[in-house]
C-alpha positions as CSV (number, residue, x, y, z in Angstrom):
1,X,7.8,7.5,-50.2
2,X,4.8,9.3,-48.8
3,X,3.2,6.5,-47.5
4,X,6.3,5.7,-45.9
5,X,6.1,9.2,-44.0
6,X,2.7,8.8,-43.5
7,X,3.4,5.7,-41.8
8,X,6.3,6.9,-39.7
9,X,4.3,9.6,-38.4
10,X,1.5,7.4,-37.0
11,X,4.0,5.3,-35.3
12,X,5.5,8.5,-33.8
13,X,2.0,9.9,-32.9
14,X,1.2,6.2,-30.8
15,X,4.6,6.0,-29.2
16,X,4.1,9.6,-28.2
17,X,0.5,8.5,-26.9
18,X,1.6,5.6,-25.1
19,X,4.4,7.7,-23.5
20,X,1.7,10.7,-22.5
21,X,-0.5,7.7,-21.1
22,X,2.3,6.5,-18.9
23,X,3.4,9.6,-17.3
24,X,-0.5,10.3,-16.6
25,X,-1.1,6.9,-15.0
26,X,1.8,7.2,-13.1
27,X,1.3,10.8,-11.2
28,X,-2.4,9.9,-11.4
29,X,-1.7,6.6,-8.9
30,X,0.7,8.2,-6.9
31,X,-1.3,11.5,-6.5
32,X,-3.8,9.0,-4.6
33,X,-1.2,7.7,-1.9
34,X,-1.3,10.4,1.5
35,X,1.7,9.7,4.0
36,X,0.5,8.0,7.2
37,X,2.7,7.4,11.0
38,X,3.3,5.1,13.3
39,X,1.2,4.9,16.3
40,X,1.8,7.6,18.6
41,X,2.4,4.6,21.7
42,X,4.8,2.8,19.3
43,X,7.9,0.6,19.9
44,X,8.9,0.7,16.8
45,X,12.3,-1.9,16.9
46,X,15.6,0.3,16.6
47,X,16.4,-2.4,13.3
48,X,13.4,-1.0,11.3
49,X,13.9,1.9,9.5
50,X,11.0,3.2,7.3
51,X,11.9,5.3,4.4
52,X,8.1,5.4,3.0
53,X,4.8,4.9,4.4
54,X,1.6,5.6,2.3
55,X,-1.9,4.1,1.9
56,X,-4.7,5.5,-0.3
57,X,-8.6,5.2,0.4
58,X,-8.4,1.2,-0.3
59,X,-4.2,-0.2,-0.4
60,X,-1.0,1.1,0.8
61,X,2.7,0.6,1.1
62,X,5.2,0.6,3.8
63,X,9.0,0.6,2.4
64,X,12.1,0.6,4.3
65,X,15.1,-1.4,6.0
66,X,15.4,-4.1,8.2
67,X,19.1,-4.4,9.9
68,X,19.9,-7.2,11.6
69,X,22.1,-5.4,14.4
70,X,20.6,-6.0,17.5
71,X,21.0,-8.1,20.4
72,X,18.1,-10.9,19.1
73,X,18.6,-12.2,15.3
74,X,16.1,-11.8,13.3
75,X,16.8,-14.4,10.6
76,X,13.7,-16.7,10.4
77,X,11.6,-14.5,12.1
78,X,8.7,-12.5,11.1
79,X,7.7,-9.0,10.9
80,X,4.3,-7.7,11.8
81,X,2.6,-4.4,10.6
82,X,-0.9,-3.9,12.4
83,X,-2.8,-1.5,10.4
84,X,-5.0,1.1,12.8
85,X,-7.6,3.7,11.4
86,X,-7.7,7.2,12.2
87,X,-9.8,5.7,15.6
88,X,-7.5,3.4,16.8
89,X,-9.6,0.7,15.6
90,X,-7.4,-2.9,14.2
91,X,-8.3,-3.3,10.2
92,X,-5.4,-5.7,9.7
93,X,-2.4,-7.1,10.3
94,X,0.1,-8.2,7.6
95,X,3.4,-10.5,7.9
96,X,6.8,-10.6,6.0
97,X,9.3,-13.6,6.8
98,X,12.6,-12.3,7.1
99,X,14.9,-15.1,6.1
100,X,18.8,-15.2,4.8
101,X,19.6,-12.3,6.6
102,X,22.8,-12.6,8.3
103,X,23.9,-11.3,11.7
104,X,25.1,-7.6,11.2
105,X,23.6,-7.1,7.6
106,X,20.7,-5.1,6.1
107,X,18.2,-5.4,3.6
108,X,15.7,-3.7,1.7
109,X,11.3,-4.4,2.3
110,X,8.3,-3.5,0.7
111,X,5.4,-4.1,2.1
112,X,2.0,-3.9,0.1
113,X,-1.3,-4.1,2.2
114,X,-5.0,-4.1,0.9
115,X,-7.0,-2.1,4.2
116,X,-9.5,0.7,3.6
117,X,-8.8,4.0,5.4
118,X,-5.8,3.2,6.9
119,X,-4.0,6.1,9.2
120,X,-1.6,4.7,11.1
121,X,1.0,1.1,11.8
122,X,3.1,-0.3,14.5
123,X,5.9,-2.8,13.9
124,X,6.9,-5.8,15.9
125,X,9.0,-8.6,15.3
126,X,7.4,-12.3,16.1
127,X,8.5,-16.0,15.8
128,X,5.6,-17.1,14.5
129,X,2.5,-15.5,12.8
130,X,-0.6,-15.7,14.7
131,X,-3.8,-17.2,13.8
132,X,-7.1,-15.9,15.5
133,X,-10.5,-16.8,14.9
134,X,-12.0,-13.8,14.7
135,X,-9.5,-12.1,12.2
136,X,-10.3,-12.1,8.8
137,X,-9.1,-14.9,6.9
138,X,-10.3,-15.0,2.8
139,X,-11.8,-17.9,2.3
140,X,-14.9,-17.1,0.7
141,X,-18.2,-16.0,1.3
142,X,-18.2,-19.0,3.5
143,X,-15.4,-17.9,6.1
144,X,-17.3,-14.5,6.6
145,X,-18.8,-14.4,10.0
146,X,-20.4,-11.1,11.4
147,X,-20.1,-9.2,8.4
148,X,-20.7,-5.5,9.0
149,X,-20.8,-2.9,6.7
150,X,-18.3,0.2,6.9
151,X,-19.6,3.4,6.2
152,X,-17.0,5.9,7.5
153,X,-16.3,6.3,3.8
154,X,-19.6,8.2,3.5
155,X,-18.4,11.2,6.0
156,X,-15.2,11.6,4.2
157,X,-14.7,14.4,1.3
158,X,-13.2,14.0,-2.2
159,X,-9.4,14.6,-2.0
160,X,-8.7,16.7,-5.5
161,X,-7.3,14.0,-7.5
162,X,-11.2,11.7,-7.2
163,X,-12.3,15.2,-8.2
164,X,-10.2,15.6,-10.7
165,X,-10.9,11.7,-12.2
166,X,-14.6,12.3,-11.2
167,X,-14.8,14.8,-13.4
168,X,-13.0,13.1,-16.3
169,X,-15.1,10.2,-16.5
170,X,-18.2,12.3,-16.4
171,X,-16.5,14.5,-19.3
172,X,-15.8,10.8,-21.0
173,X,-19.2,9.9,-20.2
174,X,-20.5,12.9,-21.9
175,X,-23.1,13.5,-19.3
């Protein structure tokens, strides 16, 4: 019987762990994510309606509604988010197909994006997505032409959650 308590109480003391880990990871991730805008010279289309835009030092994500309401259907068509950094420079542009979306109905998006120091989008809607040369396709280290290294990273300051995990791994470290 005692090892049965004994036992019982280690499976508590993990579950409780795990749970403790979870709720940390969670506010520790979203902690990272700072609200960004839309371009202040955007046209944001009347059937996009963001409910939440957010991008950390390295990803982000853009969620909201599309409603196909207006006087062009949107059904097949595609939905473009340019990514801009705090100096108007293009880091990206990402595409989500709209598809099955009937005339007068409305659906749900989330939009992931992988763009360093993102701090502001526009939306457009476009029949087709569009390939240039000189945007960044990954295809290796082959497909990499005038690579330049960014270093506006450098100039920026800790927000207090990297302090705050700075500072743990160094206390994990033991340095």
């Amino acid at each position: 019987m005692d090892t049965l308590k004994k036992f019982a109480k280690y499976i508590i003391w993990i579950v409780l762990f795990w749970i403790f880990t979870d709720v940390l990871i969670f506010f520790g991730l979203n902690a990272n994510y700072e609200k960004i805008n839309t371009s202040s010279n955007s046209n944001t289309p009347s059937q996009v309606e963001i409910e939440q835009a957010e991008a950390t030092l390295v990803n982000g994500r853009i969620k909201g509604k599309i409603k196909n309401d207006g006087e062009e259907d949107l059904n097949g068509k595609y939905m473009k988010v340019d990514l801009y950094s705090p100096r108007d420079v293009l880091l990206g542009t990402k595409y989500m197909e709209i598809s099955n979306l009937e005339k007068g109905a409305s659906d749900d998006f989330e939009l992931f994006f992988k763009a360093q120091d993102v701090d502001h989008y526009d939306i457009s809607f476009v029949d087709k997505i569009e390939e240039k040369a000189d945007d960044f396709i990954d295809k290796g280290i082959k497909g990499i032409k005038n690579f330049k290294i960014n270093t506006e990273f450098m100039d920026r300051k800790l927000t207090n959650a990297e302090l705050f995990y700075f500072l743990v791994v160094l206390a994990i470290l033991g340095v």
